[in-house]
N, C-alpha and C positions, 0 to 999 in steps of 0.2 A: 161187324166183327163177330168170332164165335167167342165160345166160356173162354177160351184160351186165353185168347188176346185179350178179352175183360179183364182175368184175374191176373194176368201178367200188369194189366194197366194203371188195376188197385191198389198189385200189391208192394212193387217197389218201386226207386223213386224212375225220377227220368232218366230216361239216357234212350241211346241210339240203338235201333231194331237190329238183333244177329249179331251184337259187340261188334261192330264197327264203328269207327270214330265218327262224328258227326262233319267232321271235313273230307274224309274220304267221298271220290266221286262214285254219282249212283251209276249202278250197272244197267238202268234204263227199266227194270222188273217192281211196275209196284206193288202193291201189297193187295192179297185177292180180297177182290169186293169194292178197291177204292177207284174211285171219281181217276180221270186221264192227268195228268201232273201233278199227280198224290204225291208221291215219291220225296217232296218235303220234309225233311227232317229237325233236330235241332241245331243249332249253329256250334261249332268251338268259341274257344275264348279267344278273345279279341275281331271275330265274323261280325262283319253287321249285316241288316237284314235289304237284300235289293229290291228295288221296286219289283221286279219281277217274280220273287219270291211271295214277296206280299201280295201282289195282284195273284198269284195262284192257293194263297190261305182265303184269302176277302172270296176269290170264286168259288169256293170252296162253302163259304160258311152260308155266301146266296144259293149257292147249291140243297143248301138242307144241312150239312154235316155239325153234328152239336160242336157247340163251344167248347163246352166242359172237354169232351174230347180232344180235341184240337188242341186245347187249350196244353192238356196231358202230352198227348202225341210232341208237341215245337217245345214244351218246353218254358212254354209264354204265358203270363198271366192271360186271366180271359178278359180284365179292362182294357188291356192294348190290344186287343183281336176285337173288342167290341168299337174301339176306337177306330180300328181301320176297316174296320164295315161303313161306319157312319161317314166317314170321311170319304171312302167310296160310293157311299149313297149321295152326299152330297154334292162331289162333283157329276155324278152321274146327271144329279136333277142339273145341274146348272149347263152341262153340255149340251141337254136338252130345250132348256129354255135358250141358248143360242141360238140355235140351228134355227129356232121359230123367230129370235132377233135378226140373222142376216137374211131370210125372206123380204124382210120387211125392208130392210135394210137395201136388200138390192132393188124391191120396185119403187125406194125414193130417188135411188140411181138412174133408173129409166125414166122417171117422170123429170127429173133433171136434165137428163138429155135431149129428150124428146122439147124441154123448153128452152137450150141451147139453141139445139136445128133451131125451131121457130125464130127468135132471134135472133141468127143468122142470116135468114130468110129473110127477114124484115128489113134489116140495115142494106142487103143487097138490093132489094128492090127499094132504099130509099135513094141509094147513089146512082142507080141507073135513071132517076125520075130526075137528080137534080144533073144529071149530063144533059137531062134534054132540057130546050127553050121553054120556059111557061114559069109560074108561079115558082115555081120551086127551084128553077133553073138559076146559074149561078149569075150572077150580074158583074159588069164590068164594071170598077170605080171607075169614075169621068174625073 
């Protein structure tokens, strides 16, 4: 940000960059210097916030971009910006500890299979042994 936008940031309260209302749609232009789906603003009354908006503040604060800022910029306490960092850290780690649970997950699949085959195997060559005449072959009641 330059002095400009600091002192505009200081000095009055929130509201939306250029007096445009905060539900008017963005022109796709964001603001120089910022991060690619910057263009976030604050909500009107009665907006709530989409996951997608959210996912582009949370990228935003992984990215580097202060709180305290942000916090200024939406409009938004910085506890509920802090809370959806966490909650995106969270699921992050747990998406991650998946992906190493269905590894595992798929080679108790293959070991299961591979002892189906086997078993299949087996019961085939036990009925071809009792088709034929010997020990295991099937006996006539007299």
């Amino acid at each position: 940000m330059n002095e400009i936008e600091d002192r505009k940031a200081d000095d009055g309260p929130v509201g939306s960059e250029g007096g445009r209302s905060p539900s008017t749609l963005s022109t796709g232009q964001a603001r120089p210097g910022a991060s690619e789906g910057s263009a976030i603003g604050p909500l009107g009354p009665g907006q709530r916030w989409s996951a997608g908006r959210k996912r582009a503040v949370v990228l935003r604060l992984l990215a580097g971009d202060s709180v305290e800022l942000l916090s200024r910029e939406l409009g938004l306490p910085v506890f509920k910006l802090e809370q959806w960092r966490q909650k995106a850290e969270a699921a992050l780690d747990g998406a991650l500890k998946e992906r190493d649970a269905d590894a595992a997950e798929d080679g108790q699949l293959a070991a299961a299979l591979r002892r189906v085959g086997e078993l299949s195997m087996e019961n085939e060559l036990l009925r071809s042994r009792m088709e034929r005449p010997g020990p295991l072959g099937r006996r006539r009641s007299r």
